[in-house]
Backbone as numpy.savetxt, mean C-alpha at the origin, in Angstrom:
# Nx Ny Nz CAx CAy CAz Cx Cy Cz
12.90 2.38 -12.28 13.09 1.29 -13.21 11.83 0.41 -13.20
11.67 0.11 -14.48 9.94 -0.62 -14.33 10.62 -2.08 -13.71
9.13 -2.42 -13.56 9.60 -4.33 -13.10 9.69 -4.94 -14.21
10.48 -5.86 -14.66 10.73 -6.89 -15.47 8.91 -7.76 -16.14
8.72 -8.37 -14.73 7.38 -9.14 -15.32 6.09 -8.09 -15.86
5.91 -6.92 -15.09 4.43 -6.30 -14.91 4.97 -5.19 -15.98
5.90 -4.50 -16.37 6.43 -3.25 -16.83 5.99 -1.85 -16.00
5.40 -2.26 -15.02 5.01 -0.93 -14.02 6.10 -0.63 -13.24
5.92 0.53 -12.91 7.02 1.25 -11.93 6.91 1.42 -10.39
7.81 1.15 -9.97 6.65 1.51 -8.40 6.36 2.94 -8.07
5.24 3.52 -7.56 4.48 2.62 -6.71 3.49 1.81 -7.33
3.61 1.33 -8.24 2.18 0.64 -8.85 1.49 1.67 -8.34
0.08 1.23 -8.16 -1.67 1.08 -7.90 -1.78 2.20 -6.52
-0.63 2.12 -5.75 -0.22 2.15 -4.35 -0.40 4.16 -4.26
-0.68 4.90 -3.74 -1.33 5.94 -2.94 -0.29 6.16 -1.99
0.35 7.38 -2.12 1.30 7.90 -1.23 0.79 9.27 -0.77
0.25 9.67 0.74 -0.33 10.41 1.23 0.13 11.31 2.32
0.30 12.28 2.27 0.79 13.20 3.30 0.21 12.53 4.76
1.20 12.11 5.66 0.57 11.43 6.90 -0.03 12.77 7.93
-1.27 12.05 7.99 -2.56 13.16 8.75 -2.08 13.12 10.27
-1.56 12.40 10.49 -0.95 12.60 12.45 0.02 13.68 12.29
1.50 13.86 12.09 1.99 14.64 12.01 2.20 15.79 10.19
1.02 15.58 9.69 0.72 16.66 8.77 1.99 16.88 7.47
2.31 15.54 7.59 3.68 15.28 6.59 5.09 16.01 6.76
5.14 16.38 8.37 6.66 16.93 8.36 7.43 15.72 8.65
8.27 15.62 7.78 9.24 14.77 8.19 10.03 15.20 9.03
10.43 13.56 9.79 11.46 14.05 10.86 10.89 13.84 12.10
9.80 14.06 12.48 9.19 13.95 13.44 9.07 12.85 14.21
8.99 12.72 15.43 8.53 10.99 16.24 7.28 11.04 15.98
6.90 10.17 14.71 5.51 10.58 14.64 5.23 8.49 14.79
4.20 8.07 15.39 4.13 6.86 15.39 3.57 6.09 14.05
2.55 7.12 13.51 1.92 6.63 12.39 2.99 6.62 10.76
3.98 7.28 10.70 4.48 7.37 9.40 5.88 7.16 10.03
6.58 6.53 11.19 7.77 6.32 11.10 8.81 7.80 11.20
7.91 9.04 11.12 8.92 9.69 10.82 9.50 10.32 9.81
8.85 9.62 8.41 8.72 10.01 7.22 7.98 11.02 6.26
6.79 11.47 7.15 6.06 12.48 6.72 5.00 11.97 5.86
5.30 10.52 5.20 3.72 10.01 4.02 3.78 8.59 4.06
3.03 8.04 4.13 2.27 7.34 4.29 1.84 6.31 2.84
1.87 5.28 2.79 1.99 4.41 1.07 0.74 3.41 1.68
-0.50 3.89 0.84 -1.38 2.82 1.09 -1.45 1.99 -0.38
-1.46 0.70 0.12 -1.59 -0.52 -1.31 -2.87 -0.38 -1.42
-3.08 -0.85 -3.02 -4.55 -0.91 -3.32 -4.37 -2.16 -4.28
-6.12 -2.38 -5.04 -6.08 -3.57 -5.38 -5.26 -3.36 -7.25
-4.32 -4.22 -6.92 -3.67 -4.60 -8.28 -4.18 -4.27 -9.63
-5.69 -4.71 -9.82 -6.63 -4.34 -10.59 -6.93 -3.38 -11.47
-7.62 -2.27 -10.14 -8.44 -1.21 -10.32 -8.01 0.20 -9.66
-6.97 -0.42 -8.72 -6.49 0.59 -8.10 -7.23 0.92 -6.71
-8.50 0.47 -6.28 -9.37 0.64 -4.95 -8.18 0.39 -3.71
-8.58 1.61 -2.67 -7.53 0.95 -1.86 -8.46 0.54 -0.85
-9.94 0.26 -1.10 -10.53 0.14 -0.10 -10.66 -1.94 -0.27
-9.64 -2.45 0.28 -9.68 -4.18 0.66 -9.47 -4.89 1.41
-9.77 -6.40 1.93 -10.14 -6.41 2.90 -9.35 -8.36 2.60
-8.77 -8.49 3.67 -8.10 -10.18 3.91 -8.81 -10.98 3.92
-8.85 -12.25 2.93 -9.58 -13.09 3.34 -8.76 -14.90 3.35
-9.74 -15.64 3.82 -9.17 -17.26 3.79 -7.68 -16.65 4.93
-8.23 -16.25 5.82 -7.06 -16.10 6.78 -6.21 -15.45 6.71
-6.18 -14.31 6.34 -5.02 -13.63 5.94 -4.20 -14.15 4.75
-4.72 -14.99 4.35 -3.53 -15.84 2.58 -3.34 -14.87 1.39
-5.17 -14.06 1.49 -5.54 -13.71 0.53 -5.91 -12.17 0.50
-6.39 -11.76 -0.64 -7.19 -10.00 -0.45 -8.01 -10.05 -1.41
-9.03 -8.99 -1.22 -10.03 -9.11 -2.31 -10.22 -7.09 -2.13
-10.64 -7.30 -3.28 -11.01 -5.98 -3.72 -12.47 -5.42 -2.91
-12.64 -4.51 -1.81 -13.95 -4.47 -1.12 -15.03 -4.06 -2.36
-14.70 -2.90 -3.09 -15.76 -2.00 -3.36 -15.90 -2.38 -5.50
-15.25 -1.81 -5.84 -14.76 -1.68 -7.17 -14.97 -2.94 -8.34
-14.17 -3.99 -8.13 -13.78 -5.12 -9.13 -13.79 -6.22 -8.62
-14.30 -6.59 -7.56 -13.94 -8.17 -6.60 -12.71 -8.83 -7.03
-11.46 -8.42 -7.60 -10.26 -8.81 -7.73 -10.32 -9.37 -6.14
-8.96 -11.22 -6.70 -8.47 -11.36 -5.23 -7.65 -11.73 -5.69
-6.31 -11.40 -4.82 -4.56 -11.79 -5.05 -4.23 -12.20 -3.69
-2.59 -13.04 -3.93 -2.44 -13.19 -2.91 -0.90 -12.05 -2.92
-0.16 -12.75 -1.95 0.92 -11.42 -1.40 1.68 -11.40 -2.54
2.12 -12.76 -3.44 3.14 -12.82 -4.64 2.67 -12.09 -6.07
1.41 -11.67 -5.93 0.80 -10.58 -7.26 1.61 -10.24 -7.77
2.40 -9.78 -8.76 3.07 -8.89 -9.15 2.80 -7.58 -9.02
1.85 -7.21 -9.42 0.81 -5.67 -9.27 1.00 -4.78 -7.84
0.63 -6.40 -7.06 0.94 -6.18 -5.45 2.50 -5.91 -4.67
3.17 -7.02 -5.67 4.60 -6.37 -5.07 5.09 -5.30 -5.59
4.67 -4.72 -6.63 5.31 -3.71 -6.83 5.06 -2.19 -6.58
3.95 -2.21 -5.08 3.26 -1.09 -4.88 4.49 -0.73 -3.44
5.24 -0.61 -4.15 6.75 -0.17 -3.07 7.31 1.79 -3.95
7.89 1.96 -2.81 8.84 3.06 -3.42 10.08 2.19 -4.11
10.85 2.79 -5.07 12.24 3.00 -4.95 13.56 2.80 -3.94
13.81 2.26 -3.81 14.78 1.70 -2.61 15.26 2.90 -1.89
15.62 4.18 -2.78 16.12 5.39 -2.26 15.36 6.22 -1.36
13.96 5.58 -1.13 13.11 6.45 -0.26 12.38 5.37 0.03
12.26 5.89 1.65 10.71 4.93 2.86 10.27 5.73 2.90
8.99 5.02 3.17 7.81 5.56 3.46 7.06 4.81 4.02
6.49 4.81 5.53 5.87 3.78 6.18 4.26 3.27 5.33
4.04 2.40 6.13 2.81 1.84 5.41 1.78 2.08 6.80
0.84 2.10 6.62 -0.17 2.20 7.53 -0.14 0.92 8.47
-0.62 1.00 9.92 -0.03 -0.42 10.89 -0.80 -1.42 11.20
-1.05 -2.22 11.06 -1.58 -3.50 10.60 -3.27 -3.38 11.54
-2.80 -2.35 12.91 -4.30 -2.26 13.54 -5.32 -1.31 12.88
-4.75 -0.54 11.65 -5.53 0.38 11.22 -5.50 0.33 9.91
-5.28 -1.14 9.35 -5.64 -1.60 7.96 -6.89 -1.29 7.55
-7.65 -2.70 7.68 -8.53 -2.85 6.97 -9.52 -3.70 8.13
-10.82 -3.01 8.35 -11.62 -4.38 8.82 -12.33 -5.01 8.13
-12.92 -6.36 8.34 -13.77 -6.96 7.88 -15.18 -7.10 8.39
């Protein structure tokens, strides 16, 4: 179902990737994907880059490479880089985001 404000669907912008630790079998104790087999990286609202990076303290994000887009967490673009309620899929873990 699209979103109301943006008309996008999820995953938006967002990159769903066979998780490279356990090679996308689900099911597995795998630490990096929960178990789920893939992996949902957000990208920038924009342009779609998933290469970005926090700024002003974590408030904010900016686009590293692509469009210098910056949003904060309430984006629309940004919230809607989710699955479907009927399926998880972990997100990558906050130590192996993004550096600056």
């Amino acid at each position: 179902m699209a979103d109301p404000v943006t008309g996008l669907v999820p995953p938006g912008r967002a990159q769903i990737t066979q998780c490279p630790e356990c090679k996308g079998t689900p099911g597995l104790d795998c630490p990096e994907c929960d178990g789920t087999g893939k992996i949902l990286y957000r990208a920038c609202p924009r342009c779609g880059d998933i290469a970005w990076d926090y700024i002003n303290d974590r408030r904010e994000m900016a686009c590293r490479i692509s469009c210098g887009y910056r949003w904060t967490a309430n984006d629309p673009g940004w919230l809607i880089q989710r699955l479907p309620d009927t399926q998880v899929v972990a997100e990558p873990h906050a130590t192996a985001e993004r550096n600056c």
